[in-house]
N, C-alpha and C positions, 0 to 999 in steps of 0.2 A: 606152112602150119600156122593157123591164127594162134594171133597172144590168148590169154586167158578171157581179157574183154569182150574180144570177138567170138571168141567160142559162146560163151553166156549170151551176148545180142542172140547167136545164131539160134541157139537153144528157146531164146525168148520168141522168138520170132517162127521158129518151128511150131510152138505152144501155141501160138497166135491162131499159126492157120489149122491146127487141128481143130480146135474150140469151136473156131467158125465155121468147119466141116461137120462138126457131130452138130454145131444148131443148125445149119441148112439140114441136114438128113433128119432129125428130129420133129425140124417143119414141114416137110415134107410127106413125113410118115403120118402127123398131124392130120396134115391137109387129105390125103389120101385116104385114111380112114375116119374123117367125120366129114368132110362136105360133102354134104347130100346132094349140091347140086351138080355135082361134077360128074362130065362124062366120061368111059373108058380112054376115049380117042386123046381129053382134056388130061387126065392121066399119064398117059404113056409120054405126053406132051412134057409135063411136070416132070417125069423122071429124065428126061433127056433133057433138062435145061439144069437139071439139081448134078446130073453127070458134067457137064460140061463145067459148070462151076466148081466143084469138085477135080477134074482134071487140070484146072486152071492153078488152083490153088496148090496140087500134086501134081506139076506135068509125068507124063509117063510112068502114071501107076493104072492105066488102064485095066492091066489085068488083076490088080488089088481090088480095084471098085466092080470088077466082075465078078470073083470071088468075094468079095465080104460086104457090100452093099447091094448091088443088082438080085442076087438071091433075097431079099428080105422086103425088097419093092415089087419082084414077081412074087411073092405070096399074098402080099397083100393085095394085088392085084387080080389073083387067082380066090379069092376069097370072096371079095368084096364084087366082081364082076365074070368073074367066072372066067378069064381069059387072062393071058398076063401079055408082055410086052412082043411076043410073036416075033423079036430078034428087029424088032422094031427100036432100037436104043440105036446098036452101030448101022 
């Protein structure tokens, strides 16, 4: 059982890499819905390096970032190009 200190580091450090997952997925959602010069394929691209990074930071929440991210990058996707990622992530 960590002391108190380390519980709080842990805690900080949790914080850390959430913050830095909701700005990649922010930037992400950014990029995908204003550059106009991006292609579908450049897209799909984007979501599978924004997962990977994301899993990196969260190992083994694959099914996390399938249900509560992946849903909101295929709409956008489905929107904006009319296709979404065709299971093209994993």
């Amino acid at each position: 059982m960590p002391d108190q200190s380390e519980r709080q580091r842990l805690i900080e450090e949790e914080g850390k890499r959430i913050r830095r997952m909701r700005l990649l997925v922010d930037l992400t959602t950014s990029a995908l819905c204003q550059d106009s010069t991006m292609s579908l394929e450049e897209a799909r691209r984007m979501v599978k390096g924004t997962e990977k990074a994301v899993l990196t930071l969260f190992p083994g929440k694959q099914r996390t970032f399938d249900l509560l991210l992946l849903p909101r990058f295929e709409r956008i996707l489905h929107e904006r190009w009319g296709a979404g990622l065709e299971r093209y992530v994993h």
